[in-house]
Each structure stands twice: as C-alpha cells, then as structure tokens.
C-alpha positions in Angstrom: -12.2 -25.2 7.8 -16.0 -26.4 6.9 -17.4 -24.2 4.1 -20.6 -22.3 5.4 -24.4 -23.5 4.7 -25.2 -21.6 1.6 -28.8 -21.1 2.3 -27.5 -18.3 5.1 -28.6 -18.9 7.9 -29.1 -15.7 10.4 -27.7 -17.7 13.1 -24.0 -18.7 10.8 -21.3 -16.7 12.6 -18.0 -15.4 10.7 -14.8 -15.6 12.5 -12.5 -12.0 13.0 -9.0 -12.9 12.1 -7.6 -10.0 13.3 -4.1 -9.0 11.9 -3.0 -11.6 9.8 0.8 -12.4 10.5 0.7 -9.9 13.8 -1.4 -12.4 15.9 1.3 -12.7 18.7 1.4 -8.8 18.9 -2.3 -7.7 18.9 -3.1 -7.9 22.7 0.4 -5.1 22.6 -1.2 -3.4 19.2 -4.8 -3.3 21.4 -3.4 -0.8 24.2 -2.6 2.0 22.4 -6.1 1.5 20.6 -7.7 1.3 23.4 -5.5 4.3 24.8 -6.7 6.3 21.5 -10.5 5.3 22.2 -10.5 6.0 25.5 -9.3 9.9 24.5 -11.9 9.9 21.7 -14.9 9.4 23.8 -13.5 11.6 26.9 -13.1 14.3 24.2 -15.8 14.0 22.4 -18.1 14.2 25.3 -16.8 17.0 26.9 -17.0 18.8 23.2 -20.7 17.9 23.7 -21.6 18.7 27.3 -19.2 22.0 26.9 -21.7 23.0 24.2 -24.4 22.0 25.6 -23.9 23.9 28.8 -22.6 27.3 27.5 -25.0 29.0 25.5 -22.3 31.2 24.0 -21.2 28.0 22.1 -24.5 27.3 20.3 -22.6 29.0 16.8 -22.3 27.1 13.6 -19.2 25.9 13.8 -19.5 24.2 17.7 -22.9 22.8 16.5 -21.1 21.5 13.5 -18.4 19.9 16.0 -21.3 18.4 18.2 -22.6 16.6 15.2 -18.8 15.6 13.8 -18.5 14.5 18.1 -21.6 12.2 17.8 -19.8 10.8 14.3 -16.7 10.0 16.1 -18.4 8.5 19.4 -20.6 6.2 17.1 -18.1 5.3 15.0 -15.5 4.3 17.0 -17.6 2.6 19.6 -18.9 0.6 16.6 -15.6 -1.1 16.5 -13.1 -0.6 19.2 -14.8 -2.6 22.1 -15.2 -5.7 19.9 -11.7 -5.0 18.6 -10.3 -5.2 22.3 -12.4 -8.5 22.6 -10.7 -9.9 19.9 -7.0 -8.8 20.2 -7.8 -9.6 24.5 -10.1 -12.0 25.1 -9.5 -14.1 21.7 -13.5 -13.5 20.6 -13.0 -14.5 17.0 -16.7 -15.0 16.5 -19.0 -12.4 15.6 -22.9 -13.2 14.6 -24.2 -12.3 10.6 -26.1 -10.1 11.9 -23.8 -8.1 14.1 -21.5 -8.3 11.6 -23.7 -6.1 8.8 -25.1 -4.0 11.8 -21.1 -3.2 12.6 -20.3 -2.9 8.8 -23.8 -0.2 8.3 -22.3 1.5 10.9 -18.6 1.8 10.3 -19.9 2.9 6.3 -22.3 5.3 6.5 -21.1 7.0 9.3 -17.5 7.4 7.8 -19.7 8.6 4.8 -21.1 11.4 7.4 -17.7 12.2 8.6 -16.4 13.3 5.3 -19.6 15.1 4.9 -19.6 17.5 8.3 -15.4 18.2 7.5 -17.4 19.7 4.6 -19.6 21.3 6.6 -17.1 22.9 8.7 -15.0 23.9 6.1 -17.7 25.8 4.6 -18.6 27.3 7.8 -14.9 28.5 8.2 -14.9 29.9 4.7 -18.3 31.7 5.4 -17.0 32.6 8.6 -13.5 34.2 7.1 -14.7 35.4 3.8 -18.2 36.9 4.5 -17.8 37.8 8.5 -20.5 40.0 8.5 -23.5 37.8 7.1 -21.9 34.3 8.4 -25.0 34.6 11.1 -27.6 35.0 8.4 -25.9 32.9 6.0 -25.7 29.5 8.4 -28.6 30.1 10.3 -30.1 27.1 12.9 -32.7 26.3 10.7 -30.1 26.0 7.6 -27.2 24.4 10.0 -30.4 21.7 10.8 -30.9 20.7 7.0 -27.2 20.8 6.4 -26.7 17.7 9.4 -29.9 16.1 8.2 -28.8 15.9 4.8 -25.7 14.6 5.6 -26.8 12.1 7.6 -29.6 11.0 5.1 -27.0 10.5 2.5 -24.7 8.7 4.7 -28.0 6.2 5.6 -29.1 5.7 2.3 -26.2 5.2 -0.2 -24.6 2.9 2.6 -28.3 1.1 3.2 -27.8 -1.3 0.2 -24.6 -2.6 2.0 -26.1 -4.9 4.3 -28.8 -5.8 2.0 -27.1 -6.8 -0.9 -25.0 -9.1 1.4 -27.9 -10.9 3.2 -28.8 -12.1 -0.6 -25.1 -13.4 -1.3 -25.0 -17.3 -0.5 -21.4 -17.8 1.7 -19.5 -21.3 1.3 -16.3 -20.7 0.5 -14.9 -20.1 4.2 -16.6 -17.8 7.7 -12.6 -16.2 8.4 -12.7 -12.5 7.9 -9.1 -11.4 7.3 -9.7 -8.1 9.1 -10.4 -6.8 12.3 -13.5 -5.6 12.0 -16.5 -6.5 9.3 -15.3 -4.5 6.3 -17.6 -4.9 2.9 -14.9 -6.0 1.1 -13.7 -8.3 3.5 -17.1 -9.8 3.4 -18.3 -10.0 0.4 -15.0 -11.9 -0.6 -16.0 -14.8 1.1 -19.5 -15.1 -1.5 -19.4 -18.2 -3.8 -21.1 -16.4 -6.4 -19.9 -13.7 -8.9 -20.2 -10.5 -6.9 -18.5 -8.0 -9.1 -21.4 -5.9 -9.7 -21.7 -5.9 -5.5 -18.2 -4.6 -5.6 -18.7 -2.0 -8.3 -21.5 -0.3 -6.6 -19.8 -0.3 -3.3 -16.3 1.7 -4.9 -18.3 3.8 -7.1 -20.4 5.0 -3.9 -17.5 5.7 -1.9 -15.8 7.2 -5.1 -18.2 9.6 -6.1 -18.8 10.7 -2.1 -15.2 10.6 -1.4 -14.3 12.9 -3.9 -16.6 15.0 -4.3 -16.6 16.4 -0.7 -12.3 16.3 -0.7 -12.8 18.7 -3.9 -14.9 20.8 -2.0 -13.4 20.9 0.6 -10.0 21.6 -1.3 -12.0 24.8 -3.2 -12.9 26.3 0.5 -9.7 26.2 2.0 -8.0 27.5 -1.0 -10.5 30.3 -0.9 -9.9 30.6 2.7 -6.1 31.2 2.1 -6.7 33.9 -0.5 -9.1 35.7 2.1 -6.5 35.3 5.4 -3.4 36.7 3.0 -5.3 39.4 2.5 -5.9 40.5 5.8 -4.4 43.7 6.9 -3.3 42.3 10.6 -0.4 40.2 10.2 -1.1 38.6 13.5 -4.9 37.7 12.5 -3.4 36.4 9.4 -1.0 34.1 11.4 -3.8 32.9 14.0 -6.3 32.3 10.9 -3.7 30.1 9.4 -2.8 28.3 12.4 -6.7 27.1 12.9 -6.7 26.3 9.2 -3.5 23.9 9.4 -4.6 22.1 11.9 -7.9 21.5 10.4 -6.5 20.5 7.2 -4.0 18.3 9.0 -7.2 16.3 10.1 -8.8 16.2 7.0 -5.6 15.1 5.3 -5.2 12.2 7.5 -8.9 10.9 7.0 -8.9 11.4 3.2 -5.1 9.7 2.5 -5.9 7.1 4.8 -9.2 6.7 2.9 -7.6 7.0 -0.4 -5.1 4.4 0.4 -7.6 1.7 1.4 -10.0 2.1 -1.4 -7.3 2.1 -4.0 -5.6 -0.7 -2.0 -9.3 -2.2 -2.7 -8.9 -1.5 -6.4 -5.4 -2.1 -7.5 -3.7 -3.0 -4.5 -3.2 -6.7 -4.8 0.4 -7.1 -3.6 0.0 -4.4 -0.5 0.6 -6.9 2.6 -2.4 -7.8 4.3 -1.6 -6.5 7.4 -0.2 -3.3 6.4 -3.7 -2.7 4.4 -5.5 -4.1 7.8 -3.8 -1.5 10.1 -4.1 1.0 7.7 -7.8 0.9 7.7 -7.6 0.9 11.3 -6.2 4.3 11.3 -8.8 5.2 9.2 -11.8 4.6 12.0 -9.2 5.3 15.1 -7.4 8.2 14.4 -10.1 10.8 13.1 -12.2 10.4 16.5 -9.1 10.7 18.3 -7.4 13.9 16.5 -10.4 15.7 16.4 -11.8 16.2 20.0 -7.9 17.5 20.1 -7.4 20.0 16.8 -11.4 21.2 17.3 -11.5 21.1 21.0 -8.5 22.0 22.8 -7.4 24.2 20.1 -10.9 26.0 20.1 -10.1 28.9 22.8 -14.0 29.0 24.0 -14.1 25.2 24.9 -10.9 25.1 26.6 -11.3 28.5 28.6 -14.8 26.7 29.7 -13.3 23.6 30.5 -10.4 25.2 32.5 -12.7 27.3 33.8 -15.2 24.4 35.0 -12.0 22.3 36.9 -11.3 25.4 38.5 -14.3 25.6 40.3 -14.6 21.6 41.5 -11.3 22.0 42.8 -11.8 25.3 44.5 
C-alpha cells in the first residue's frame, strides 16, 4: 500500500474497509441494514408529516419527537447509503472531504440524540409529576430554546473534529478499518503524535455522554416514584408501560455508546469486527427503534395514521 502525500491534499481519498474478517458476508450483513434504514426513514417521516398535519399533535412531547425524527433521518442517511455502496457495489473510496463531512455528521448529531432523549425524558417527568403546569412549564417558546440549544452544542463541541484532522499530515496508510469515517478510525492513520486530538475527542463525548445518561437516569427514577404513587392501578400500569419502552431505547443507545467509547479507551483485544458492528448498532438501531417505541406506541399517531389509510382505501 503507498503511504499518503503528507502535505494533504483535498483531493487524497481514504479507502472504507468495511468489516474486517466479514468481507465475504457484508453484501448478506447490508440487507438487513438496509431493511432497518428503509423502516427508519418510513417512520420517521410519517412521525413528521403525522405532526405536521394534526394540530392536536403540536404538544411538547410530539414536537420533541419531530426534532429526535429529523436526528434519526440525518443521521442515518449520513451513513447507510454509502454503507450499501460499499458492502454492494464494492465503493471502498470515499473523498477527505466527504469523509469529515460524514464523520461532522455522524458526531454531533449522535451528540443531539442523547440530548432530545433528555429532552423527552424531562418532558415526561414534567408531564407525570406536575400535570397541571406541564403547558406553562414547556411552553413553544421554551421547547424552541431547548432544540436550539441542543443542537448548538451538538455543532460546536463536535466542530473541532474535522478541523483538527484537516491539520494532521496522513502517511502511514489511506485504509479505514471501519465502515463508515469514525474519528478514531481516522485519526489513527496520522504520522504524528495525536494524543492530545484523542484526548479532547473522549473527554467531549465523556463529559456529554454522561452527563445527559445521569439526567436522564434522575427523571425516570423521579418518574417511577410519581407513577407508584398513583391511585389508579391501571394508570400506573399504562404509565410504566410507556416508560419501559422509552428506557429500553435509551438503554440501547447509551450501552451501545458506552461500549464503543470504552472499547476506544481500554479495549485493545475486543475483535475488530465485533467493535465495528457494534458501532453500527449504535447509528442503525436508534433511528430504527424509535419511529417504533415513540410512534406506533404513541396512541394519537397511530389512531391518525390508521385513521388516514382508512380513508385512501375507502
């Protein structure tokens, strides 16, 4: 393999490997990925055009879900289709600049993911525990700055990413032992010392990672002392069921998370491709649950899709 020109180029090009030791498999592996896009952008655009349509919808937590929808929809486009490409059509080769556009993406919108499962979480624990100001608690205006903030923390803690890398010079090899451009992946390939690069991208994730899984953790705990306190056992029951399935979710994005980054840190004899497909189901499956747990599960949205089939095939 020819080492890379270290003066970087913004026409060099990397080469995808894909799943190292699973290269026989991965045009098998890409159709139940595809399968699992193809779900997570049908849901998440009937989640959007649902709310969009029914006025009754415009509440906190469905506008929460229409921004966490728009998260999924970017996210996973930003990798699947040139993931089918390369597990398909063999198209190992992906451009320097496509590749930090595709890692900005994947970051800081996973960054805004974990933030708008906070959100929602404490829209459901205003919504459970103070019921009767939860409309003048999470007003539109306040729901507004909560999505903005989000996403400007997601932007510009992830921003540096792709910056910091244009400045690295690259001439140890152009393979990327991953599917998709992942930071770490990258910056590996550097022929310079890139530890404090490495530091500040683990710390970042760190710091956002946990933070929002504590609070997130304090809401639903707070939740569960509100719902066994409620005098109906039946609205007990139906407050828990929506509450498992929504920390099912969040439990499968966070120890998926969890699993990479420390794979990241301490992880050095993890198999490659068990860390690769791992991360996979760190981008894939979130997008596809959620249209699923939020939407189906959601009684308004699936009463107004039902509702709307009913009347195209009558």
């Amino acid at each position: 393999m020819l080492p890379l020109n270290t003066s970087r180029p913004s026409s060099m090009t990397f080469l995808l490997l894909g799943i190292p030791g699973l290269e026989h498999f991965h045009a098998w592996i890409g159709i139940p990925f595809c399968s699992m896009y193809v779900v997570a952008v049908v849901g998440n655009v009937t989640i959007l055009a649902v709310v969009r349509a029914e006025r009754s919808l415009h509440e906190p937590m469905f506008l929460f879900l229409c921004m966490l929808s728009v998260t999924d929809l970017v996210l996973s486009t930003s990798t699947l289709p040139r993931m089918l490409c390369l597990f398909w059509l063999g198209a190992h080769d992906i451009a320097f600049d496509a590749c930090l556009t595709q890692m900005f993406f994947i970051h800081s919108f996973t960054a805004m993911e974990s933030g708008f499962f906070l959100a929602m979480a404490i829209d459901r624990y205003v919504a459970i525990c103070e019921p009767l100001r939860h409309a003048t608690i999470l007003t539109h205006t306040r729901i507004a700055k909560m999505g903005a903030a989000v996403v400007l923390r997601g932007v510009t803690f992830f921003s540096p990413h792709p910056i910091l890398l244009r400045q690295l010079p690259y001439c140890r090899t152009r393979v990327i032992a991953h599917t998709y451009c992942e930071f770490m992946a990258v910056v590996k390939l550097a022929c310079v010392d890139t530890g404090a690069t490495k530091r500040y991208s683990l710390s970042v994730a760190s710091v956002i990672g946990s933070c929002d899984g504590f609070f997130i953790a304090v809401s639903y705990v707070l939740i569960l002392r509100a719902v066994f306190r409620l005098p109906s056992r039946e609205a007990s029951l139906k407050a828990l069921g929506t509450c498992g399935s929504h920390v099912c979710v969040i439990l499968v994005f966070y120890s998926t998370a969890v699993f990479t980054f420390l794979t990241h840190r301490f992880g050095h004899n993890v198999a490659p491709q068990i860390h690769i497909f791992i991360a996979n189901m760190y981008l894939l499956v979130p997008p596809f649950l959620n249209p699923i747990v939020y939407g189906i599960r959601t009684k308004k949205i699936r009463d107004h899709v039902l509702n709307s089939l009913r009347v195209k095939v009558s």
